[in-house]
C-alpha positions in Angstrom: -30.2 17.6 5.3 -28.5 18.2 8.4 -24.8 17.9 8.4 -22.5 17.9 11.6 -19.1 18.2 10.2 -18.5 20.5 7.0 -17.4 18.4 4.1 -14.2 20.3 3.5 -12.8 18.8 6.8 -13.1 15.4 5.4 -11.2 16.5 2.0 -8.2 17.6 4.3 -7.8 14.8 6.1 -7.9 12.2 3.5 -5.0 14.1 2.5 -3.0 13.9 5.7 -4.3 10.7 6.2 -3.2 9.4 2.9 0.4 10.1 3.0 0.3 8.8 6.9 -1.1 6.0 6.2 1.4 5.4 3.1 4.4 5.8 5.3 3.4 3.5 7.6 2.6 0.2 5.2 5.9 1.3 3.5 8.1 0.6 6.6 5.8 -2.3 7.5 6.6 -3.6 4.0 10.4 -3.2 4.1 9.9 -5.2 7.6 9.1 -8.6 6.1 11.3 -10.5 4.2 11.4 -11.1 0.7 14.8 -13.2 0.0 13.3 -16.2 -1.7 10.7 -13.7 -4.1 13.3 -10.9 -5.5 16.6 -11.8 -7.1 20.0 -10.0 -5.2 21.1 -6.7 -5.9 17.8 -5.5 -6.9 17.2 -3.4 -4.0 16.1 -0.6 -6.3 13.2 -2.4 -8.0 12.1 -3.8 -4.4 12.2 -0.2 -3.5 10.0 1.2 -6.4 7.8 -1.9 -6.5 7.1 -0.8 -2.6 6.4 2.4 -2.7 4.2 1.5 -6.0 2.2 -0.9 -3.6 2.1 1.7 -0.6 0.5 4.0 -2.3 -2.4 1.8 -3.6 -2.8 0.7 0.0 -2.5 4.0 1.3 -5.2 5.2 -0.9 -7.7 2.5 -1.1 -7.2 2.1 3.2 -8.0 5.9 3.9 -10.8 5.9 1.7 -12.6 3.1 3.2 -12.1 5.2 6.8 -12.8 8.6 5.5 -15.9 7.4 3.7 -17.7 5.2 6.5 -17.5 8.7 8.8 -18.7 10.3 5.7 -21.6 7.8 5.6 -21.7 8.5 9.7 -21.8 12.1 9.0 -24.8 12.1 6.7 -26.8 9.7 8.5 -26.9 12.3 12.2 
């Protein structure tokens, strides 16, 4: 089978991608509000709770793209 890209390449950025892609739903998550969910002065547990959240995105949003150009990659 003829590949066009090395596989290691896509192992590296899933990487960078992941923890991009993490930063960005975290601040897009601290943008909304969330007054009438969370009780006050828990700040810490919103906090946790987002990154918590982020991080599942992050992962399960940079898998979909890495693997469709994965899937591209093997198909050419």
């Amino acid at each position: 089978m003829l590949v066009i890209i090395s596989p290691s390449v896509f192992y590296v950025s899933r990487i960078i991608l992941f923890f991009v892609a993490t930063m960005f739903i975290f601040k897009a998550m601290q943008s909304l509000d969330y007054e009438k969910i969370f009780k006050r002065n828990s700040g810490d547990q919103i906090r946790f709770l987002f990154m918590v959240i982020s991080i599942i995105l992050g992962y399960l949003f940079v898998d979909a793209i890495i693997s469709l150009f994965e899937n591209l990659n093997n198909l050419f």
